[in-house]
Backbone as CSV, one residue per row, in Angstrom:
resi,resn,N_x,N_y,N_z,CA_x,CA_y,CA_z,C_x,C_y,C_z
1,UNK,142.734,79.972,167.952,142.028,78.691,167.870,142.887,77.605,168.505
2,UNK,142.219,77.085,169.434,143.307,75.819,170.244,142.796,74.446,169.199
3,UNK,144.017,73.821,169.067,143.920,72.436,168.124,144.347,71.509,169.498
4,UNK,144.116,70.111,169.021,144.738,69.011,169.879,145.740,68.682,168.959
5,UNK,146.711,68.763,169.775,148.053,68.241,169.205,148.861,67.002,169.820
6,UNK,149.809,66.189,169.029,150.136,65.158,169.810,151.949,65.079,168.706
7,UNK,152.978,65.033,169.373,154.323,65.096,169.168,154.252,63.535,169.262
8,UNK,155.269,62.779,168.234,155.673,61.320,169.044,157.058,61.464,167.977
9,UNK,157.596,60.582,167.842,158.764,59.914,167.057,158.589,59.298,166.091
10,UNK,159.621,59.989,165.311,159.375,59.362,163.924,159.921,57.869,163.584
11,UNK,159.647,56.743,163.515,160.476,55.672,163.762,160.793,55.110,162.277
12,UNK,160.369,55.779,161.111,160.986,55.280,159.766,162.014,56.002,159.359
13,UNK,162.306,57.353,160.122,163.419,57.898,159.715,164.577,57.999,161.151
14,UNK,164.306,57.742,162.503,164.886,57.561,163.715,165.312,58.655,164.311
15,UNK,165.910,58.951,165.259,165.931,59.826,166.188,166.320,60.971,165.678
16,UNK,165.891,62.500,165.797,165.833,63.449,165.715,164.651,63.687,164.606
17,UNK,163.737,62.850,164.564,163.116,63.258,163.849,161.526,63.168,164.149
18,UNK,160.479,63.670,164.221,159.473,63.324,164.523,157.909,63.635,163.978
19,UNK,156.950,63.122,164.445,155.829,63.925,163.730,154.734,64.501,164.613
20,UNK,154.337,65.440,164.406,153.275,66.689,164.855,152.074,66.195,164.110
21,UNK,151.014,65.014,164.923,149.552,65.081,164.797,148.687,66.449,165.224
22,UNK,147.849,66.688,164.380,146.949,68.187,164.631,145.599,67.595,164.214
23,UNK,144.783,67.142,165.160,143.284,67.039,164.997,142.477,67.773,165.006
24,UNK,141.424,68.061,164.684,141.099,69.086,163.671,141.090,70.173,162.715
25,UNK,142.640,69.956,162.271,142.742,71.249,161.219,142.344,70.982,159.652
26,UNK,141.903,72.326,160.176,141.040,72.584,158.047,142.038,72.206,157.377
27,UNK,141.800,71.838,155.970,142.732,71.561,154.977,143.561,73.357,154.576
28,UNK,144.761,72.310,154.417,145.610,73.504,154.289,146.589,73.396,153.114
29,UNK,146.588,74.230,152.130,147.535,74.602,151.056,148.637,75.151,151.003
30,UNK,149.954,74.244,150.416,150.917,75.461,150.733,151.768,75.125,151.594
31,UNK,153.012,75.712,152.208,153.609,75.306,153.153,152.979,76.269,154.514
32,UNK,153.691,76.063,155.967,152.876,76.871,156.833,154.442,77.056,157.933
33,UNK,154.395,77.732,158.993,154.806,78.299,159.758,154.741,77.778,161.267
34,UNK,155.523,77.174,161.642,155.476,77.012,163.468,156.309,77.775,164.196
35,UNK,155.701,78.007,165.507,156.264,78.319,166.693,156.665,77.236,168.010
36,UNK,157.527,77.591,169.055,157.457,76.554,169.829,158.097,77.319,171.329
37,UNK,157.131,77.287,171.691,156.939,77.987,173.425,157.456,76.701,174.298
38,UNK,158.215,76.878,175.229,158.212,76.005,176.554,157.682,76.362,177.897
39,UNK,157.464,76.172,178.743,156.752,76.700,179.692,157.965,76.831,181.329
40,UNK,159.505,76.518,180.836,160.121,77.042,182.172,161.325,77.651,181.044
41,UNK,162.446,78.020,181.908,163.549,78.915,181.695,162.611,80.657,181.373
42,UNK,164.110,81.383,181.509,163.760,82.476,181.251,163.794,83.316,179.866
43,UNK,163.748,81.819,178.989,164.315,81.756,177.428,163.199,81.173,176.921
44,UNK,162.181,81.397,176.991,161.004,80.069,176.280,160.939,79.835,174.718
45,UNK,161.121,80.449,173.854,160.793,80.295,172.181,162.119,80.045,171.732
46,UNK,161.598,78.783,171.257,162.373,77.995,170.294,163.100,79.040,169.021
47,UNK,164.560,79.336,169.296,165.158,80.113,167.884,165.836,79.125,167.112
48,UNK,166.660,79.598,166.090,167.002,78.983,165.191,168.480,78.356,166.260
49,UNK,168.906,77.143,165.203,170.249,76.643,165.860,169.643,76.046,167.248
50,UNK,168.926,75.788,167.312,168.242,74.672,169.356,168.783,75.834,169.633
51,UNK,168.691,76.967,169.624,168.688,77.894,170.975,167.549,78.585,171.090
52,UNK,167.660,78.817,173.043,166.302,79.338,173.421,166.345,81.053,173.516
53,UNK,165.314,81.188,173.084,165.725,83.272,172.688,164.092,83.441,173.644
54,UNK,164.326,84.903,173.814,163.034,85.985,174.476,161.834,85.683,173.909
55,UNK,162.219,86.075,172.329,160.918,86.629,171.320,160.355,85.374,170.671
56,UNK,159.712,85.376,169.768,159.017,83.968,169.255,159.484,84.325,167.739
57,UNK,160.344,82.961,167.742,160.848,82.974,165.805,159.984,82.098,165.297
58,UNK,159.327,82.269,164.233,158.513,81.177,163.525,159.420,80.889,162.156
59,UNK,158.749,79.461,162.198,159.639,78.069,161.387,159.413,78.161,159.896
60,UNK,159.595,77.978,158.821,159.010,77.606,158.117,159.632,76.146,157.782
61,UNK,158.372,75.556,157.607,158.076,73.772,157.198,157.596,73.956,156.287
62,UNK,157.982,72.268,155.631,156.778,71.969,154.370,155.049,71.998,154.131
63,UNK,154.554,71.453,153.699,153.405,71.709,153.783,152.771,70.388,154.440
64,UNK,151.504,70.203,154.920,151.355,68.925,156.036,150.654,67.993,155.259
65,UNK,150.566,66.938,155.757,149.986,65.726,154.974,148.222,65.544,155.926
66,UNK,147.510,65.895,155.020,146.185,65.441,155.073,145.563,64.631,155.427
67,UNK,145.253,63.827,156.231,144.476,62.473,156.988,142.852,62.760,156.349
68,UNK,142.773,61.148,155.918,141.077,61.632,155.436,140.279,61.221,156.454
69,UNK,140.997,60.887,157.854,140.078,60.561,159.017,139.468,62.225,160.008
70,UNK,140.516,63.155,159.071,140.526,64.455,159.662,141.931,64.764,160.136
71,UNK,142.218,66.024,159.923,143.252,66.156,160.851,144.755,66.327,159.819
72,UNK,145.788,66.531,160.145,147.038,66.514,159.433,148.159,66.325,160.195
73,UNK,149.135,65.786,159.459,150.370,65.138,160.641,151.938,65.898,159.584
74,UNK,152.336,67.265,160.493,153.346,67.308,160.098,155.058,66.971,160.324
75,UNK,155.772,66.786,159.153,157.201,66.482,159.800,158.099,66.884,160.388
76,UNK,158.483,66.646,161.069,159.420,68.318,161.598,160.753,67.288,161.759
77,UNK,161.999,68.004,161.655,163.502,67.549,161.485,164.383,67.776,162.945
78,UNK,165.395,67.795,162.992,166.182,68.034,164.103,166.528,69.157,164.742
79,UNK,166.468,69.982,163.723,166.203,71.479,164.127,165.322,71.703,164.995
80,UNK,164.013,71.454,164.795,163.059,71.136,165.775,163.094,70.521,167.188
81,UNK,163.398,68.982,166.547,163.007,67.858,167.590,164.194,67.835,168.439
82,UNK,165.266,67.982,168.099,166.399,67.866,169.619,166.415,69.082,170.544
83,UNK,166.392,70.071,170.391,166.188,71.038,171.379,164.713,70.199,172.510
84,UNK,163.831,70.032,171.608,162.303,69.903,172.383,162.819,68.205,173.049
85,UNK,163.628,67.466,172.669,163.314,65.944,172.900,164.430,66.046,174.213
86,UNK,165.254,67.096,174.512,165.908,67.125,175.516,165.457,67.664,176.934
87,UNK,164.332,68.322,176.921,163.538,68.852,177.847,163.351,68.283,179.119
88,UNK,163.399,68.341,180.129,162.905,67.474,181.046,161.429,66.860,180.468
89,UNK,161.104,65.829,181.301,159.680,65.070,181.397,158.679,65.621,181.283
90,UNK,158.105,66.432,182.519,157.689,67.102,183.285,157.118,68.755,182.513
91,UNK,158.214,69.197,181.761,157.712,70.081,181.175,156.978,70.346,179.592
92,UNK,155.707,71.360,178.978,154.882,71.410,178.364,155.505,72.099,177.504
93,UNK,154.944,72.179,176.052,155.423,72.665,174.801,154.357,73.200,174.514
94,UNK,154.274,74.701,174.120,152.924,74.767,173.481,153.218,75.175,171.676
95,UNK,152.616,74.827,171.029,153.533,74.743,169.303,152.262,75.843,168.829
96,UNK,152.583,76.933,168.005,151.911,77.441,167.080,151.633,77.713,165.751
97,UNK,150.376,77.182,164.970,150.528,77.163,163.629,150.180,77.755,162.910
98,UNK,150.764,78.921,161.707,150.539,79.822,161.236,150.643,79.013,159.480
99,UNK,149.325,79.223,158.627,149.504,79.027,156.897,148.318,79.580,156.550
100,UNK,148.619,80.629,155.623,147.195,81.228,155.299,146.863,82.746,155.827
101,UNK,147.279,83.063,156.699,146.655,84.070,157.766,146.023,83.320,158.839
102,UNK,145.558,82.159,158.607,145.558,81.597,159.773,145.974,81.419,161.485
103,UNK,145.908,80.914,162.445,146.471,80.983,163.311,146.088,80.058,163.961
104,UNK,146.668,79.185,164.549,145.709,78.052,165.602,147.103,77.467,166.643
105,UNK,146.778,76.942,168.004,148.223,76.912,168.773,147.561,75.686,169.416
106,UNK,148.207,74.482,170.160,148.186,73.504,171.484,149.185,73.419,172.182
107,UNK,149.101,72.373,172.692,149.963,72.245,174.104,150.071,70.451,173.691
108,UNK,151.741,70.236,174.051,151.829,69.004,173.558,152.949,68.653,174.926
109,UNK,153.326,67.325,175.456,153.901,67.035,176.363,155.265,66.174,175.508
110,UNK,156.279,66.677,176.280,157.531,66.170,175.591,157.462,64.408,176.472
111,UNK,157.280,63.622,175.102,157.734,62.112,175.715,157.695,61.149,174.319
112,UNK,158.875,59.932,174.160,159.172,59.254,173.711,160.090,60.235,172.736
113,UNK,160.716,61.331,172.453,161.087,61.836,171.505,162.847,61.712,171.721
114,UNK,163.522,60.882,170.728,164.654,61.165,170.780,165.479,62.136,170.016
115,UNK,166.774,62.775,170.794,167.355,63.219,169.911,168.474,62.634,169.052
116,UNK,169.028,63.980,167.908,169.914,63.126,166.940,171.127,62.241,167.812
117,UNK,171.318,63.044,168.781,173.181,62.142,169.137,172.692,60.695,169.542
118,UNK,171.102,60.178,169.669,170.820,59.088,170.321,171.060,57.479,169.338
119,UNK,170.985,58.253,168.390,171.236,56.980,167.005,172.954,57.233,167.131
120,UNK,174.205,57.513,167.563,175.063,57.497,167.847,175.387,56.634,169.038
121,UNK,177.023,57.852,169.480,177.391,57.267,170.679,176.006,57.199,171.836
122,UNK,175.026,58.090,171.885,174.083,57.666,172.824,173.322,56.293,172.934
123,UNK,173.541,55.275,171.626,172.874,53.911,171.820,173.807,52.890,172.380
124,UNK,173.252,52.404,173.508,174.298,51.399,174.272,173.115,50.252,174.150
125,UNK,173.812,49.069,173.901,172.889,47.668,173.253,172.113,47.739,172.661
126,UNK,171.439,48.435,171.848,170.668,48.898,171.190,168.795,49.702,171.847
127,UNK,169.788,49.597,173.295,169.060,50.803,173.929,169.544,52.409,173.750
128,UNK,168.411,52.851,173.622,168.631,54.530,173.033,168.841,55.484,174.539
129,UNK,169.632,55.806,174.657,169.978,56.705,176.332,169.446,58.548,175.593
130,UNK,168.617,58.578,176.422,168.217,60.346,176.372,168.504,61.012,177.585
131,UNK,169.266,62.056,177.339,170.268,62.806,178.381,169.475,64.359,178.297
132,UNK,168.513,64.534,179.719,167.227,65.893,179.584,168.102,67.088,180.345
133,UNK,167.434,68.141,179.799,167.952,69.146,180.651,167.904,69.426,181.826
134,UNK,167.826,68.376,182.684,167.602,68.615,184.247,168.270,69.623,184.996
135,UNK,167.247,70.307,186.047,168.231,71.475,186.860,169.171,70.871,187.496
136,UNK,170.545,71.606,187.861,171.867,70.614,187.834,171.484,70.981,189.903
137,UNK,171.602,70.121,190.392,171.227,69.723,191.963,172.671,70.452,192.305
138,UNK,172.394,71.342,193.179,173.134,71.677,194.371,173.465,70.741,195.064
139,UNK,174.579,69.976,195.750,174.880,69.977,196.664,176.034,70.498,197.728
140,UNK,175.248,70.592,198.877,176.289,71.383,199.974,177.525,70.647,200.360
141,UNK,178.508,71.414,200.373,179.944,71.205,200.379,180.291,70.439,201.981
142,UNK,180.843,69.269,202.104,181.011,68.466,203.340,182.001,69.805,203.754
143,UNK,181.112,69.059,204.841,182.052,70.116,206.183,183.201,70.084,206.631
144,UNK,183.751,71.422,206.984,185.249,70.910,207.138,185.801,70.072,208.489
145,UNK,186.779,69.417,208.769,186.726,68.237,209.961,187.314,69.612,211.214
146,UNK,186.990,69.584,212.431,187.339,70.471,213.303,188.556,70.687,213.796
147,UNK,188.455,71.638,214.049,190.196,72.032,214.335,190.462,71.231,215.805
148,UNK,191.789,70.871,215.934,192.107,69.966,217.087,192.419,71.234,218.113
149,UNK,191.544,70.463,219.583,191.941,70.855,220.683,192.962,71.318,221.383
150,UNK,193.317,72.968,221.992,194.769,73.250,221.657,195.129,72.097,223.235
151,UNK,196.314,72.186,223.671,196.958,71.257,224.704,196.902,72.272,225.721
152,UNK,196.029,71.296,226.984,196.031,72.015,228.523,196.896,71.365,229.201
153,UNK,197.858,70.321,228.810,198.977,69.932,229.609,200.226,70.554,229.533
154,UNK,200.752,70.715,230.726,201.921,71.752,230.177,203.160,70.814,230.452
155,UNK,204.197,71.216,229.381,205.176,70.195,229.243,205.920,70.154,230.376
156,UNK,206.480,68.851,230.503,207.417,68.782,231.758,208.820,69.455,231.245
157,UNK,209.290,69.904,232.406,210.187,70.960,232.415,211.725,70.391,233.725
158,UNK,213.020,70.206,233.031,213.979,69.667,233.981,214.494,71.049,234.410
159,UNK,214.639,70.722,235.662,215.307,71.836,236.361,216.836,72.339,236.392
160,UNK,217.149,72.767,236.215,218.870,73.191,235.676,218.958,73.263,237.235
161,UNK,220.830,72.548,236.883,221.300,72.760,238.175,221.842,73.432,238.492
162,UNK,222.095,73.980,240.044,222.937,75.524,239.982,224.509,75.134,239.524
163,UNK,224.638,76.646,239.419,226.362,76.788,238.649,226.969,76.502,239.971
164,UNK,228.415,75.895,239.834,229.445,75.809,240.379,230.437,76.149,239.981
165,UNK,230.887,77.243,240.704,232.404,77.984,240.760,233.293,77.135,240.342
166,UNK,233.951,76.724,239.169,235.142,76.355,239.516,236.585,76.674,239.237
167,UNK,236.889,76.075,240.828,238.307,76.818,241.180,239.335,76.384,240.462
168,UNK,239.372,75.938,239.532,240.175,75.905,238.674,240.631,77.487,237.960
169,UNK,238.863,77.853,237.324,238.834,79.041,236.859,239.380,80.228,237.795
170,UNK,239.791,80.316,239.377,239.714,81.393,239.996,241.388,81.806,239.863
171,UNK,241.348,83.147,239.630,242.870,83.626,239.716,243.195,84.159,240.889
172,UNK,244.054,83.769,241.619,244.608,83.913,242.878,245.227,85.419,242.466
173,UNK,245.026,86.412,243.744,245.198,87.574,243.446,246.915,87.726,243.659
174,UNK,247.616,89.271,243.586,248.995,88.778,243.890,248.681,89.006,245.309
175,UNK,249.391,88.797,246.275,250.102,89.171,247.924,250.333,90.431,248.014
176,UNK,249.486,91.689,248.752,250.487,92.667,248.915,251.513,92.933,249.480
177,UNK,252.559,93.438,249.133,253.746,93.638,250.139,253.904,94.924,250.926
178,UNK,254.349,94.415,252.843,254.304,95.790,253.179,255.404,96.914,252.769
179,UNK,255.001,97.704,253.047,255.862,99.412,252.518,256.574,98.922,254.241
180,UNK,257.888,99.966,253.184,259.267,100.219,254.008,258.975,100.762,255.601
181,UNK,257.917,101.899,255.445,257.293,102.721,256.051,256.795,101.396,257.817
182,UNK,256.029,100.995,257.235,255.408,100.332,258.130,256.294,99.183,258.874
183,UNK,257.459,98.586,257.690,258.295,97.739,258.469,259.516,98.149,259.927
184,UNK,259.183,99.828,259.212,260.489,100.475,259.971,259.666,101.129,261.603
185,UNK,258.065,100.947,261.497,257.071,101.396,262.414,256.840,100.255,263.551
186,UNK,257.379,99.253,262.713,257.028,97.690,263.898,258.658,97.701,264.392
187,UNK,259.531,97.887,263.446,261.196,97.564,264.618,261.416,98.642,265.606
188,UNK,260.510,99.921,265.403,260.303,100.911,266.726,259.869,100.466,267.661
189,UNK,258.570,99.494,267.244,258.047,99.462,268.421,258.504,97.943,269.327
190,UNK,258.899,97.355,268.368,259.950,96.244,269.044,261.066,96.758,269.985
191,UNK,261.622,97.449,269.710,262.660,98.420,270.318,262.363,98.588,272.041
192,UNK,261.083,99.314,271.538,260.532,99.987,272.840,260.373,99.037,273.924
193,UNK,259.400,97.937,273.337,259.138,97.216,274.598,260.015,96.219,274.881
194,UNK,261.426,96.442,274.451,262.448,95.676,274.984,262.875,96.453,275.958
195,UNK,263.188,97.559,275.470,264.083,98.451,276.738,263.418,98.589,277.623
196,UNK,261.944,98.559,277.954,260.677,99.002,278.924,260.679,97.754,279.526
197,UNK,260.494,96.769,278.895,261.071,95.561,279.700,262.356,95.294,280.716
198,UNK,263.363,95.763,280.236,265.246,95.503,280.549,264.976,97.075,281.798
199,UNK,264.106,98.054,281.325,264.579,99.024,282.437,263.239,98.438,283.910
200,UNK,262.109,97.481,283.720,261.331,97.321,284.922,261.552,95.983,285.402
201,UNK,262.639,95.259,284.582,263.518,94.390,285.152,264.647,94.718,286.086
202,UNK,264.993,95.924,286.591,266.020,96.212,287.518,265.613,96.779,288.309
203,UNK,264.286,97.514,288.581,263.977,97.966,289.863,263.632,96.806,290.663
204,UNK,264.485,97.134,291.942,263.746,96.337,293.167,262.224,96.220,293.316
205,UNK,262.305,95.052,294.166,260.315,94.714,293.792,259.865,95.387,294.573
């Protein structure tokens, strides 16, 4: 059975707390049972402790307060309302209500609902700051700056000058001296061409 449902904030007891209008439900005795579906992650049903689990845990609440215009408005606490009041904007709640054997479910849109930390450090001037589960934005990593151009100039280069000997450094070799042999080979031949001289000095011309 689909009900119209409507979530808002509870403002006599303040943030984390809120109330669940249900228009047209039969009168109901007793306390009753909720569920609470979200319509993104890969976690949708509300478990115990604000965490989001696979399977569907149902609540137990008090019993609801009766409107004689029709209809019943139940309370629900922080357990409830801060998991759901942190939601993005954008996304749908669908709540299910079980008392009796009964069964009946809607679809309610998360807005104006604060959570508990908002009556805290979250109130700045006595504005209430609500901090949603938004998908956390990628952004791409700045680029790295380019590697510098290697160098097509080629360095200047001084020319070495050639070596110079110097004679300082040079060792003068010794002198050979002649052998006996050879001195006694030149006064022969000195010899000779004296007497060859002295004997073609006396022939008549």
């Amino acid at each position: 059975m689909a009900l119209r449902m409507e979530l808002v904030a509870d403002p006599a007891r303040g943030p984390g707390y809120g109330i669940l209008r249900v228009l047209g439900m039969p009168p109901i005795s007793g306390r009753l049972s909720i569920f609470v579906q979200r319509n993104q992650g890969a976690e949708p049903y509300l478990g115990t402790e604000g965490r989001w689990v696979t399977q569907p845990v149902l609540h137990v609440i008090g019993a609801p307060e009766m409107q004689a215009t029709g209809g019943a408005t139940i309370a629900l606490g922080p357990d409830l309302v801060d998991p759901i009041a942190i939601l993005p904007p954008n996304c749908m709640v669908l709540i299910g209500i079980e008392a009796g054997g009964a069964k009946a479910q809607g679809r309610v849109a998360v807005r104006g609902l604060l959570p508990s930390a908002a009556a805290g450090e979250g109130v700045a001037e006595g504005v209430a700051v609500v901090h949603h589960d938004d998908p956390v934005e990628v952004v791409d990593p700045e680029p790295e700056p380019p590697m510098p151009e290697p160098l097509t100039a080629q360095p200047d280069f001084v020319p070495l000058e050639p070596l110079v000997s110097d004679p300082s450094h040079l060792i003068d070799e010794p002198k050979k001296k002649a052998s006996p042999g050879v001195i006694a080979l030149g006064a022969v031949l000195v010899l000779i061409l004296l007497a060859g001289g002295w004997y073609f000095s006396g022939l008549p011309p």
